[in-house]
N, CA, C and O atoms as a GROMACS GRO file, in nm:
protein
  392
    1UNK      N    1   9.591  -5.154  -9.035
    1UNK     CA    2   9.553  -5.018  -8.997
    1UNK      C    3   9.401  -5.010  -8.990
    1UNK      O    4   9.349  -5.068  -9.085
    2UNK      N    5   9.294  -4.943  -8.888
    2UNK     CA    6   9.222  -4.952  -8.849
    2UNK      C    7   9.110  -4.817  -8.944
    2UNK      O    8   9.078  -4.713  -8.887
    3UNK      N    9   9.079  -4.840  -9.048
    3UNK     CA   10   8.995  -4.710  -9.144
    3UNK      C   11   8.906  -4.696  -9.075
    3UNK      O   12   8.890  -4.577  -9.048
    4UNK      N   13   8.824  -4.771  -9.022
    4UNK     CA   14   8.681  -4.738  -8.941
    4UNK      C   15   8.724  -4.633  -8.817
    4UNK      O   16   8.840  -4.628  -8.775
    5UNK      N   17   8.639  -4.566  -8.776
    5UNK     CA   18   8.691  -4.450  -8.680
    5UNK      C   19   8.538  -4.482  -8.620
    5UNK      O   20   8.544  -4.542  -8.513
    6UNK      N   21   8.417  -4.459  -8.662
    6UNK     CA   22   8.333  -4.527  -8.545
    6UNK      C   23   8.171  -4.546  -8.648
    6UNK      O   24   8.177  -4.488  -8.756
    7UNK      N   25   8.047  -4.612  -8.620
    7UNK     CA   26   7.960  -4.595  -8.666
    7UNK      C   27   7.882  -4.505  -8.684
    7UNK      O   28   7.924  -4.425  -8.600
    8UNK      N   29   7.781  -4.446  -8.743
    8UNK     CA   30   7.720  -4.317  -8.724
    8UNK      C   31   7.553  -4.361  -8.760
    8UNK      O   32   7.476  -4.399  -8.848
    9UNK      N   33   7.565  -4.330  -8.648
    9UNK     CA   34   7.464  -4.328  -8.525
    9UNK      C   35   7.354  -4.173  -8.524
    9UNK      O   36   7.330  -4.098  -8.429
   10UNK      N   37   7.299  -4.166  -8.680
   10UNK     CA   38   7.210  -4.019  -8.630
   10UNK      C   39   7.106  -4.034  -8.698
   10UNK      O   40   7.113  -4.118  -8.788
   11UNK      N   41   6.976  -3.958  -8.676
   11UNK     CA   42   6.881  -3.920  -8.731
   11UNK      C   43   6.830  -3.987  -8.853
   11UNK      O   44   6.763  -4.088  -8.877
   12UNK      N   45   6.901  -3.869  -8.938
   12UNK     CA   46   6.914  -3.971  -9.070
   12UNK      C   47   6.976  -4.068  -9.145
   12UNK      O   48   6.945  -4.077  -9.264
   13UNK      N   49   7.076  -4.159  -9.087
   13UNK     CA   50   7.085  -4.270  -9.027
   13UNK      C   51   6.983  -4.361  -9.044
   13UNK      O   52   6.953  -4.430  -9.141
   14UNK      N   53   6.945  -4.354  -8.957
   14UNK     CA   54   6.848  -4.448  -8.853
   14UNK      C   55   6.728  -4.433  -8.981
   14UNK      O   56   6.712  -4.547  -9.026
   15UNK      N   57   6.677  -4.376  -9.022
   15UNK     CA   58   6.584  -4.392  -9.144
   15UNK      C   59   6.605  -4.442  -9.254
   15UNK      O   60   6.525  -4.518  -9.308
   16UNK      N   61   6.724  -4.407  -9.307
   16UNK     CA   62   6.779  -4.498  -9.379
   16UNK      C   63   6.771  -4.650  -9.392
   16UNK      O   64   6.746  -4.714  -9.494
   17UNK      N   65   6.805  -4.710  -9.233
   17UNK     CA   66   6.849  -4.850  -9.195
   17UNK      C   67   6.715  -4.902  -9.191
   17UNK      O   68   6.688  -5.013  -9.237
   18UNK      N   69   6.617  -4.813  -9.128
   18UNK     CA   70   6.439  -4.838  -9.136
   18UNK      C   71   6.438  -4.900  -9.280
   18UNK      O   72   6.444  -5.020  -9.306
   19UNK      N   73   6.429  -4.801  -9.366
   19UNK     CA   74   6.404  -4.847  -9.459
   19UNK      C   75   6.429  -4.971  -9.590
   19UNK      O   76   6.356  -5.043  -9.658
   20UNK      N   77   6.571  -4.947  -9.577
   20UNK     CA   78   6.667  -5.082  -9.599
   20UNK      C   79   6.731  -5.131  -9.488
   20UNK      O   80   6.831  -5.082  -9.435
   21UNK      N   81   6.662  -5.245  -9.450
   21UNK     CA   82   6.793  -5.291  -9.321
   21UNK      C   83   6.943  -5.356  -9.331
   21UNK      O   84   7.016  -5.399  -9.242
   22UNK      N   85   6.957  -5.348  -9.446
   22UNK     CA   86   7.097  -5.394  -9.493
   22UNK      C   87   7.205  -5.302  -9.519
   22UNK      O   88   7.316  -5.340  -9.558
   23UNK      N   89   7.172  -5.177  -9.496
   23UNK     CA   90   7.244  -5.041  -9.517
   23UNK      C   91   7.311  -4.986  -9.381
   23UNK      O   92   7.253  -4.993  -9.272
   24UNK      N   93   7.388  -4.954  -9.391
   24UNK     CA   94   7.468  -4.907  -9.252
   24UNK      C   95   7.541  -4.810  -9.298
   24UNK      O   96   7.574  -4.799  -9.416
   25UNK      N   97   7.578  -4.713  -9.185
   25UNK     CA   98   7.673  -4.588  -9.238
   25UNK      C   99   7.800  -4.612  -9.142
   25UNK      O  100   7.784  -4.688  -9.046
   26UNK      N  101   7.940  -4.545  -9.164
   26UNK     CA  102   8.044  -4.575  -9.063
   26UNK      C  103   8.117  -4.425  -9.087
   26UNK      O  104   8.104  -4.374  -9.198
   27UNK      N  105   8.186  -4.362  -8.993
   27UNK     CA  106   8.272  -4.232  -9.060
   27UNK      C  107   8.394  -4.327  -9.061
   27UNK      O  108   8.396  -4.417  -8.978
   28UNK      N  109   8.505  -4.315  -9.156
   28UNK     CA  110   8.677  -4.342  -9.181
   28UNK      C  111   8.713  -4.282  -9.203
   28UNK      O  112   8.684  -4.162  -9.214
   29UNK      N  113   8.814  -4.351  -9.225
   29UNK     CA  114   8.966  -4.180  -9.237
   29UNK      C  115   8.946  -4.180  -9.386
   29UNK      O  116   8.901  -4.259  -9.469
   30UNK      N  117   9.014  -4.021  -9.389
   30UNK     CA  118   9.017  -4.002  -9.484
   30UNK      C  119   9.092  -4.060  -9.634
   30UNK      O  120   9.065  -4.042  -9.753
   31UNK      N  121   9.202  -4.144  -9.559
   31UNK     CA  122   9.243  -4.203  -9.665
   31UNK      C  123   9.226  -4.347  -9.721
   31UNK      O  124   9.274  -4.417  -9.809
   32UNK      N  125   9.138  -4.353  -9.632
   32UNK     CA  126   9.070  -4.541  -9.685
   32UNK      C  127   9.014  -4.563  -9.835
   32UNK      O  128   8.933  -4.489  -9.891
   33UNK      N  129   9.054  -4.643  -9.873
   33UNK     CA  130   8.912  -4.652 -10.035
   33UNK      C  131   8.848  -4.796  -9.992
   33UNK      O  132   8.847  -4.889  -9.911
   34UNK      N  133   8.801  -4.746 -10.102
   34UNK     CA  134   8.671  -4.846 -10.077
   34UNK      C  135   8.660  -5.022 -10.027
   34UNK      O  136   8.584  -5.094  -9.963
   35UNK      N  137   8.785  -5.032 -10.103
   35UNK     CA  138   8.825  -5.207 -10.116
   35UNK      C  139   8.880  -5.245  -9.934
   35UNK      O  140   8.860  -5.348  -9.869
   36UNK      N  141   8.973  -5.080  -9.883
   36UNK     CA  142   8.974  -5.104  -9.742
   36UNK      C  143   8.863  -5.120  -9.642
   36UNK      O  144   8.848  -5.198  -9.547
   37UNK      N  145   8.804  -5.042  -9.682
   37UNK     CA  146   8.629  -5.027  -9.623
   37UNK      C  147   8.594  -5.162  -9.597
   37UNK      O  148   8.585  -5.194  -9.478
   38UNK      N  149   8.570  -5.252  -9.690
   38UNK     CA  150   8.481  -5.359  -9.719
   38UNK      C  151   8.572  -5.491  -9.691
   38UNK      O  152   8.524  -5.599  -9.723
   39UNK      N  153   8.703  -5.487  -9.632
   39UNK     CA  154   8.778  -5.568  -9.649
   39UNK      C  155   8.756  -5.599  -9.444
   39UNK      O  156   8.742  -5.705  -9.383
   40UNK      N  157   8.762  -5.453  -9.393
   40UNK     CA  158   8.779  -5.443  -9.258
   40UNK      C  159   8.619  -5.412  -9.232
   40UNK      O  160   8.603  -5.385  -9.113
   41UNK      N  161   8.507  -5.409  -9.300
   41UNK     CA  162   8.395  -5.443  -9.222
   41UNK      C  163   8.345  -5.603  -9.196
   41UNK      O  164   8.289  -5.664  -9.105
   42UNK      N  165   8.391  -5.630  -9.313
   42UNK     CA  166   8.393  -5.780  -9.317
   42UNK      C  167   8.415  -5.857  -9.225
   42UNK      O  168   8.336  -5.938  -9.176
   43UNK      N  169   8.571  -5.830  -9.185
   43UNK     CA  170   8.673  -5.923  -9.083
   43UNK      C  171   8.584  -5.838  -8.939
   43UNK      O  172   8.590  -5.901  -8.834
   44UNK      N  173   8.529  -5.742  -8.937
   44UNK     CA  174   8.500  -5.704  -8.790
   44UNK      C  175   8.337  -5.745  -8.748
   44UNK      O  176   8.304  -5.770  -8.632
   45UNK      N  177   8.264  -5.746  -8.838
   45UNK     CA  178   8.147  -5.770  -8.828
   45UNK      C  179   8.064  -5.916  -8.850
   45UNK      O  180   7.946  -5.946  -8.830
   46UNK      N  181   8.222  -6.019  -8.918
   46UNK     CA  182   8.183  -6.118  -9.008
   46UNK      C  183   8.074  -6.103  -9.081
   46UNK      O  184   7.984  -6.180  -9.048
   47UNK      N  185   8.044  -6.014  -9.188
   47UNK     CA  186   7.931  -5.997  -9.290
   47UNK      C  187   7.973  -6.016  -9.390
   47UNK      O  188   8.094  -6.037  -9.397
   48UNK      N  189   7.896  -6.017  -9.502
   48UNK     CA  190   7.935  -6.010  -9.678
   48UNK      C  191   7.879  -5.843  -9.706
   48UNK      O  192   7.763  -5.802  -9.701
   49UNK      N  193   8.017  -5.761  -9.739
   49UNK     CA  194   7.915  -5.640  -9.803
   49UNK      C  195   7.936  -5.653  -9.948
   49UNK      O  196   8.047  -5.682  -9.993
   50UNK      N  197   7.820  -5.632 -10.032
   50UNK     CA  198   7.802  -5.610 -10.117
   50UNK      C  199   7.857  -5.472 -10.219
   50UNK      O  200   7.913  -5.464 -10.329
   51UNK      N  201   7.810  -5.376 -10.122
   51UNK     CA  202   7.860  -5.246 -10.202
   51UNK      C  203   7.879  -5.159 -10.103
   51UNK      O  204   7.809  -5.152 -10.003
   52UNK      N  205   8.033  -5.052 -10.142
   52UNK     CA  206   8.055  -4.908 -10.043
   52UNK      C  207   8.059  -4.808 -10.131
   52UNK      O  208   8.121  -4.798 -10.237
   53UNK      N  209   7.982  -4.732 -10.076
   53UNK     CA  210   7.965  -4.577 -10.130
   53UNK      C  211   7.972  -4.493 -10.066
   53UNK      O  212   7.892  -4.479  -9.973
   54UNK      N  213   8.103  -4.376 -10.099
   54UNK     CA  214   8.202  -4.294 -10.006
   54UNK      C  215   8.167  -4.197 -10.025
   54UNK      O  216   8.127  -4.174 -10.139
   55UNK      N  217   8.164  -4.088  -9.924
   55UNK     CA  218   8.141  -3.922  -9.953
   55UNK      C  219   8.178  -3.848  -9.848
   55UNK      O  220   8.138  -3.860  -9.732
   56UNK      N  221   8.280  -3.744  -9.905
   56UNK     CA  222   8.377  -3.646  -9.875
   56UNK      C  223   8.332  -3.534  -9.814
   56UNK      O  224   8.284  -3.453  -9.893
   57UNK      N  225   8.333  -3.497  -9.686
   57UNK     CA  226   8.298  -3.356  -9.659
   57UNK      C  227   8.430  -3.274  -9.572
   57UNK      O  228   8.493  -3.322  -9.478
   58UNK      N  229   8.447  -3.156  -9.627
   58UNK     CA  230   8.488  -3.061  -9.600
   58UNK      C  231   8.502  -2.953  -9.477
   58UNK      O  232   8.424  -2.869  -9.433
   59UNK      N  233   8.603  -2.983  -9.450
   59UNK     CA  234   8.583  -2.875  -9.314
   59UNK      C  235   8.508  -2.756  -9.356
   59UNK      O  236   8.509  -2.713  -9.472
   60UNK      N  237   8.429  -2.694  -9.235
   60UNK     CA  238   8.386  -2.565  -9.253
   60UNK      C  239   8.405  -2.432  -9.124
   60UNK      O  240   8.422  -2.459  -9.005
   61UNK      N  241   8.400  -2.348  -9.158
   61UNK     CA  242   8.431  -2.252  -9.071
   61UNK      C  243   8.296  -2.217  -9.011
   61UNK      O  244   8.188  -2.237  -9.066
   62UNK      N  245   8.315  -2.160  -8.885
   62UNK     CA  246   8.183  -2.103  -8.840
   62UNK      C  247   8.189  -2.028  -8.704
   62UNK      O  248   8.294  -2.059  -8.647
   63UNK      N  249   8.131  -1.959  -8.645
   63UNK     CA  250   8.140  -1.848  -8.557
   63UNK      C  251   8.027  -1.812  -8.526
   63UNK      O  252   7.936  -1.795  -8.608
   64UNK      N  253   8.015  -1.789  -8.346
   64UNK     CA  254   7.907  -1.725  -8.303
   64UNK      C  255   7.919  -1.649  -8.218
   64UNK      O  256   8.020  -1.645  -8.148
   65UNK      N  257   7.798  -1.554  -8.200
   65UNK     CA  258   7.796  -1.432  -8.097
   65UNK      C  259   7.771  -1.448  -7.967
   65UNK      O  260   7.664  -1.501  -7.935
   66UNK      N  261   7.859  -1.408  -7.870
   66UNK     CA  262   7.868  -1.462  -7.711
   66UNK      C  263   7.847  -1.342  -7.641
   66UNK      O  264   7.821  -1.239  -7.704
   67UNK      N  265   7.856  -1.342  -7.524
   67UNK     CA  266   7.843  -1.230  -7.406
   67UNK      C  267   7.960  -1.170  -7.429
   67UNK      O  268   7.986  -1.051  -7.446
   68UNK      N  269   8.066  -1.316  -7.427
   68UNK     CA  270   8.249  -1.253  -7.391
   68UNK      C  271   8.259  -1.174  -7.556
   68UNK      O  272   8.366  -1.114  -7.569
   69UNK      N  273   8.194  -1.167  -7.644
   69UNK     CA  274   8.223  -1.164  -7.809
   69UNK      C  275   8.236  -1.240  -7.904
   69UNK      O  276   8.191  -1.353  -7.885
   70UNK      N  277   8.298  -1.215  -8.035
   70UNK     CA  278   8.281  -1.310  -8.135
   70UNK      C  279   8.385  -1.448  -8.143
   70UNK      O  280   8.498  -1.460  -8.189
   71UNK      N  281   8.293  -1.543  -8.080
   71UNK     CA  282   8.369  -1.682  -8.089
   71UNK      C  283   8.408  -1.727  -8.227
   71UNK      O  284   8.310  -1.729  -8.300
   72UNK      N  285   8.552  -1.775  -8.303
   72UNK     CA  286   8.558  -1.857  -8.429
   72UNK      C  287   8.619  -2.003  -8.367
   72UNK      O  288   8.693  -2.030  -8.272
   73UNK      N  289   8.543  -2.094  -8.484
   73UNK     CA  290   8.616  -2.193  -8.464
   73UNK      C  291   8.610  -2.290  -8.634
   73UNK      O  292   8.619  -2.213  -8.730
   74UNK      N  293   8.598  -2.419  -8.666
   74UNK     CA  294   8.565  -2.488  -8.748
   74UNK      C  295   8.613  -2.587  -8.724
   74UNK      O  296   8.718  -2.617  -8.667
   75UNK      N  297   8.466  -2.692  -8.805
   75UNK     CA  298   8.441  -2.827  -8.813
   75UNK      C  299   8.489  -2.970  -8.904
   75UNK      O  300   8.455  -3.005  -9.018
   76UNK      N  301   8.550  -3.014  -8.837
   76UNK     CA  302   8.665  -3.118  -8.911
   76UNK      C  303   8.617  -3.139  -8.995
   76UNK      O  304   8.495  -3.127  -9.010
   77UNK      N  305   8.716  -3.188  -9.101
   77UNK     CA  306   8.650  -3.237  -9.298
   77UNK      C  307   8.692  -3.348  -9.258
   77UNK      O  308   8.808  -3.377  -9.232
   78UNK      N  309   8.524  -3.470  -9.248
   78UNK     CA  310   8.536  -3.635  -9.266
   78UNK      C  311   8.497  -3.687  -9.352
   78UNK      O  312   8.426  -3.618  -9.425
   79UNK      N  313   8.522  -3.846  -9.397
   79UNK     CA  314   8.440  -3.888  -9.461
   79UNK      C  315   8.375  -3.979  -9.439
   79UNK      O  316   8.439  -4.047  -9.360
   80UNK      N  317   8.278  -4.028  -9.461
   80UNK     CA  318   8.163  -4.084  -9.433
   80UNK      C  319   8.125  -4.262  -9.550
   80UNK      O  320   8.102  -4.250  -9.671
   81UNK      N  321   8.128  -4.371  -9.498
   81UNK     CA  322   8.095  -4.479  -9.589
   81UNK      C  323   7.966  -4.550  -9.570
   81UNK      O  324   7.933  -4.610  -9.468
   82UNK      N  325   7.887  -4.537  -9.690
   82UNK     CA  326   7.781  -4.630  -9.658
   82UNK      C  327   7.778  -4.767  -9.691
   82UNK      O  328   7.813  -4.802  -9.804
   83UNK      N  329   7.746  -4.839  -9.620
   83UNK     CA  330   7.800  -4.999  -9.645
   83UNK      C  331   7.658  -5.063  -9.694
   83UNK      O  332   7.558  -5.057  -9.622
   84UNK      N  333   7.657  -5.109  -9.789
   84UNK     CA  334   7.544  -5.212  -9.808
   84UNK      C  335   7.551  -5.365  -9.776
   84UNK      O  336   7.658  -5.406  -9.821
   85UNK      N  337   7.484  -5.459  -9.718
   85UNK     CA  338   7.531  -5.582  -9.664
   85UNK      C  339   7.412  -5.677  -9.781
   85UNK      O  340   7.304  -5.649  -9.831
   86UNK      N  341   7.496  -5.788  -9.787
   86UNK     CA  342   7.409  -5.898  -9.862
   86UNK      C  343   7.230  -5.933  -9.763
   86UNK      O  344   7.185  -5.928  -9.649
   87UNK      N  345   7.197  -5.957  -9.865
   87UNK     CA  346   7.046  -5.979  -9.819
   87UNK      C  347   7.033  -6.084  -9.718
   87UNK      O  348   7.069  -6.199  -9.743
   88UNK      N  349   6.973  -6.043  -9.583
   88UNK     CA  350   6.916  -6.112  -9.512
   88UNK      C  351   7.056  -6.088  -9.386
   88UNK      O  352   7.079  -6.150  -9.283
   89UNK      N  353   7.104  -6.010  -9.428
   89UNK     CA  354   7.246  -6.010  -9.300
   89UNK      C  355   7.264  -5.817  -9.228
   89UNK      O  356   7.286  -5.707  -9.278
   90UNK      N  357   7.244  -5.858  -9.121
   90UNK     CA  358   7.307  -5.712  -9.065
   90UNK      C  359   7.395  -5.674  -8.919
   90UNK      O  360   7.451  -5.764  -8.858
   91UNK      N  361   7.398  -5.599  -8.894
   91UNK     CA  362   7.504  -5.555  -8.795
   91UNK      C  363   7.426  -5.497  -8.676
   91UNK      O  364   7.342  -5.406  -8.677
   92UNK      N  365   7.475  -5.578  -8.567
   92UNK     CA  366   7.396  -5.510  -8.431
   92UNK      C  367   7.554  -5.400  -8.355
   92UNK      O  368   7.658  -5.406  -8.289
   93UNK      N  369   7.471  -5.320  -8.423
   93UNK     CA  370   7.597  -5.187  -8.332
   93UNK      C  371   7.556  -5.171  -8.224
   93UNK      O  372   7.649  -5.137  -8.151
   94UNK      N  373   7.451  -5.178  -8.164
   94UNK     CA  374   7.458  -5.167  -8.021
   94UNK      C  375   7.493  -5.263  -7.906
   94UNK      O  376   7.484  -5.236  -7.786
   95UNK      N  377   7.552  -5.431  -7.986
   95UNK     CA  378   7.578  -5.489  -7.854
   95UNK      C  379   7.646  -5.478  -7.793
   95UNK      O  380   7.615  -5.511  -7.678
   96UNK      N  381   7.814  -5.418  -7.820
   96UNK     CA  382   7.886  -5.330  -7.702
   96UNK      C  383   7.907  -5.249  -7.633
   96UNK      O  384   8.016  -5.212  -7.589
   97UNK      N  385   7.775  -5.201  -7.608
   97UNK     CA  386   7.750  -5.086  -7.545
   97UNK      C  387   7.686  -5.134  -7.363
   97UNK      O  388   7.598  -5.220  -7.353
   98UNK      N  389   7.730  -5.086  -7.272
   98UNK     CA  390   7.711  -5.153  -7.175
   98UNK      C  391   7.621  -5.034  -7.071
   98UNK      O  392   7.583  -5.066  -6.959
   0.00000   0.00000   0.00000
């Protein structure tokens, strides 16, 4: 079964990875733990990770003011894994991108 759902790819992100280049972030499903995490970055990336550290966010509600009136909607609850990789090894997420 496939836990990874895709890399994440933002802002703060990307400063992160600046700073440690052995750090990577991925969103998964919600029901992965950790040992799945690190089992299937492994086999996909061929890396050694060292350490995953998981964090839970919560859908939220939210609504805004339009011409037509008051739009509602809300924002899926994901979770988010940060992968740490052994020293001197990392992941090029952008080479399948064409």
């Amino acid at each position: 079964m496939a836990f990874i759902i895709k890399p994440l790819v933002t802002e703060k992100m990307t400063k992160l990875t600046e700073k440690r280049p052995n750090v990577y972030g991925f969103i998964v499903r919600p029901e992965a733990n950790k040992i799945e995490i690190q089992k299937e970055v492994e086999a996909t990336y061929n890396v050694t990770v060292e350490d995953v550290n998981t964090v839970r966010y919560a859908g939220k509600r939210s609504q805004r003011y339009t011409k037509a009136g008051l739009v509602r909607g809300h924002k899926s609850a994901f979770k988010k894994a940060i992968v740490t990789l052994k020293a001197g090894e990392e992941i090029d997420i952008y080479s399948n991108i064409e």
